[in-house]
N, C-alpha and C positions, 0 to 999 in steps of 0.2 A: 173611352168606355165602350164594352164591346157585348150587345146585350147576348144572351141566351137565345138561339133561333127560332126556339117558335116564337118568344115576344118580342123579337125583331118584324116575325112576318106576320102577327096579329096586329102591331104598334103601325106597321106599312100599309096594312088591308083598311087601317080605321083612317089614316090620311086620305086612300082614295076613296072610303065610303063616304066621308064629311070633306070632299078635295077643298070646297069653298070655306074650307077652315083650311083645312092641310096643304093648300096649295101659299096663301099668305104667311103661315109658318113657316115654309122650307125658305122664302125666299125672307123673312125676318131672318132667319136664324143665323146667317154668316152669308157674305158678301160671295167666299167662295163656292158654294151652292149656287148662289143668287146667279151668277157668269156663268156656273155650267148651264143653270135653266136658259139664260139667253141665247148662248152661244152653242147648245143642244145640235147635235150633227156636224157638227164642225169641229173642227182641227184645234180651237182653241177651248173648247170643253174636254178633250181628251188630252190634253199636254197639262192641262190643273191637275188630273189624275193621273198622266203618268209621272208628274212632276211633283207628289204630294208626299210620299216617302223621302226626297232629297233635303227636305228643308230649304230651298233654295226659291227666291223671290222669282215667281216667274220673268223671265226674258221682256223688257219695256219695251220692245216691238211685238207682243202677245196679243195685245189688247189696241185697238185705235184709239179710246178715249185716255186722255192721259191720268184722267183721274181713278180709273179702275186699275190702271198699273198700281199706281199710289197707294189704293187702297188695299193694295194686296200685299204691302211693302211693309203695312203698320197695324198688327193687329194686335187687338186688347186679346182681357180672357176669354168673354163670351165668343169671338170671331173662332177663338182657338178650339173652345171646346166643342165648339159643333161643325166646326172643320173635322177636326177628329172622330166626333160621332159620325158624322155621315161617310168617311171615308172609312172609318172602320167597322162599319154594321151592311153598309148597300154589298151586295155580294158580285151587282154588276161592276162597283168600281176597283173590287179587289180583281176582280177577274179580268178586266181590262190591262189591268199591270202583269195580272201572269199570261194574257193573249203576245203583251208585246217583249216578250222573255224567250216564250219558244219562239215566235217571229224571227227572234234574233238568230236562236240555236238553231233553228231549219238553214234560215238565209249563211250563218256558216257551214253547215254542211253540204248545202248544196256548193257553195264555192269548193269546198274540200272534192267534191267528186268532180266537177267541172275541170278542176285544177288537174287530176287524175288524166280525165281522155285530155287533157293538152289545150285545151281551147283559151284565146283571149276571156278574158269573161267582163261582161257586159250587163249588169242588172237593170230592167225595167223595172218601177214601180208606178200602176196604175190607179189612178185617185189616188195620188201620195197622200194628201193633206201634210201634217209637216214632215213626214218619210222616217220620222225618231230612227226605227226599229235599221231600215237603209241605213242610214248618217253613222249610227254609229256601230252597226259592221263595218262601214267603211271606213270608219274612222283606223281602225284596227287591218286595213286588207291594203288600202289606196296605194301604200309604196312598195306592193305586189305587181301593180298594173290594174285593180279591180277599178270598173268604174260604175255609175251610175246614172242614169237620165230617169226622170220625174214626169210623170204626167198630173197636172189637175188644171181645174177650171179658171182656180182661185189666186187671183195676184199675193195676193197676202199671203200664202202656204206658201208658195214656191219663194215669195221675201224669205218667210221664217226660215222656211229650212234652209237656204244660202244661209243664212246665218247661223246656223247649228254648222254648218259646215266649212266656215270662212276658212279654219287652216287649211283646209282641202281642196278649195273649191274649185282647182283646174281640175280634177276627177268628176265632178258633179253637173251636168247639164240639167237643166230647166226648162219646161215647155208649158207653158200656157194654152194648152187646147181641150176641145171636146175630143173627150178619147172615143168616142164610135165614130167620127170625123178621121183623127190620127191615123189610130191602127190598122183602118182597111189601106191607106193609102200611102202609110213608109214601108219602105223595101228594105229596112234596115233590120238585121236578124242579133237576138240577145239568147244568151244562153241562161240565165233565170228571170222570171217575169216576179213580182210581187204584188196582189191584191188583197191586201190584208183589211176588211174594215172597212168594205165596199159592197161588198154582194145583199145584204141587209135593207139597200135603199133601192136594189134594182127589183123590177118583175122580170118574172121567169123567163119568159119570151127573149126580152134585152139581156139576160142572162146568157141564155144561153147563144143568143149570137156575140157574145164580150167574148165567152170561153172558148169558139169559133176565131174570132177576131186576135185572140193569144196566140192560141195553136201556128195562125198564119205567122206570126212575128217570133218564135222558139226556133233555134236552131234545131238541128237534129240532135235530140236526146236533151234537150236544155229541160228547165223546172221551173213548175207553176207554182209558186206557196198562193194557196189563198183562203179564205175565211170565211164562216156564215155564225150568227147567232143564235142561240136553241130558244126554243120554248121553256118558260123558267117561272120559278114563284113571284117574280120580282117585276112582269111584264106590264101588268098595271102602274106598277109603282113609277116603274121608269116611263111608261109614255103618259100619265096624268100628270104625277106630282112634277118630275124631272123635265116634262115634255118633252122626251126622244120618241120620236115616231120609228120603229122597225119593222119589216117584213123577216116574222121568227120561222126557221126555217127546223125541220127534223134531219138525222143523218140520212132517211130515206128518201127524202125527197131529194137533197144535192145529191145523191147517189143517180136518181135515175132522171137529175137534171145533164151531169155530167154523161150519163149515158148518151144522150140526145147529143154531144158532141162529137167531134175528130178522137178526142181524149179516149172516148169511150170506159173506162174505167178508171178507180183510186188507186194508187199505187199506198200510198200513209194514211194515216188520220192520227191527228194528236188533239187531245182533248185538253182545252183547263180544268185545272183541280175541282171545281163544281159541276162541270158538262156544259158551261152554258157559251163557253167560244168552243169552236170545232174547226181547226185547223188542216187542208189536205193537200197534202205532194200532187202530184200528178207532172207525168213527164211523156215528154214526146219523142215515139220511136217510130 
């Protein structure tokens, strides 16, 4: 059921004005809310949504507790209906699915131009958490020669995605580190970087020396895709009810963030269908 927008964004305003009522319903209402609100900024709250179109039981290395796989294996009607309601009304979770759509269509066309001037190609992705959008370009490029190395923090993201990508997996390296540690100190040069789903959690300052910290590791002429999240009707909703914490960003400010870089200017911007992901090229010449 797919309400009518403004009594989607009346119905969202009264959860976080009564949250002490609205915050115990989201997590009654379906198990699958309940895991995004735990698992909020994490890799594993974002693969429920981008995995909630498939019909497909999540992955039972998703979850550590074995009974939340379980639980997400068997569900009644009430589980069902309001899995549905909330994916089909939050406008952050539709737009999550169209952020990692173009992810995909940029990351192939940067490979398409890459392929052009000739170069090995080599894809970084920074804070992969599970890499979906990477894995399965690559799933489609790997017996090209395309490959792919990962960066996150987290042991479990870099499991998952080895697992997304088991047929492939001599294409895909995995690194476990702090990427402001990593990137000032490998000498190894990649011809597209990916931070899709990152910039959101950092401050500006840290920002702007990450997008410093790229620039060093781009070959000449290689490509940045990366991401920030806008200001939206839905920003209370999502960080009371949902509890995701974000740093919402305007086009004007990663404009004259990315100024403060080597970058110095956007080459793209591709918008989701609402405005509220904002996706930018940027390439090094």
């Amino acid at each position: 059921m797919r309400l009518p927008r403004f009594i989607w964004y009346l119905f969202a305003r009264l959860l976080v004005s009564f949250s002490e009522i609205g915050i115990p319903f989201f997590l009654w209402s379906c198990k699958h809310v309940a895991l995004i609100r735990k698992y909020a900024r994490s890799y594993r709250a974002l693969e429920l949504m981008y995995t909630y179109t498939s019909k497909k039981t999540p992955n039972p290395i998703l979850f550590p507790d074995p009974n939340e796989n379980s639980s997400m294996a068997h569900q009644g009607i009430k589980e069902t209906f309001f899995t549905n309601f909330w994916e089909r009304n939050v406008d952050n979770a539709r737009e999550v699915r169209s952020r990692l759509a173009i992810t995909k269509k940029e990351l192939h066309q940067a490979i398409s131009i890459q392929r052009q001037i000739g170069h090995n190609i080599h894809i970084l992705s920074v804070g992969s958490g599970s890499a979906r959008a990477v894995i399965e370009v690559l799933a489609e490029n790997h017996k090209n020669g395309v490959k792919a190395t990962l960066l996150d923090i987290s042991r479990s993201a870099l499991r998952y995605s080895e697992e997304l990508a088991k047929n492939f997996r001599e294409s895909l390296e995995t690194c476990r580190v702090n990427i402001f540690q990593f990137l000032p100190e490998t000498e190894r040069k990649f011809q597209i970087v990916e931070m899709v789903g990152l910039a959101e959690y950092i401050e500006e300052e840290a920002l702007i020396l990450l997008l410093e910290n790229i620039w060093d590791v781009l070959a000449p002429g290689g490509i940045l895709i990366f991401s920030h999240i806008a200001p939206n009707k839905e920003m209370d909703f999502i960080s009371v009810i949902v509890g995701w914490i974000m740093i919402y960003r305007t086009k004007e400010e990663i404009k004259r963030i990315v100024a403060n870089t080597p970058f110095k200017k956007i080459e793209r911007c591709i918008s989701t269908p609402l405005g509220i992901h904002h996706l930018y090229v940027l390439r090094k010449t």
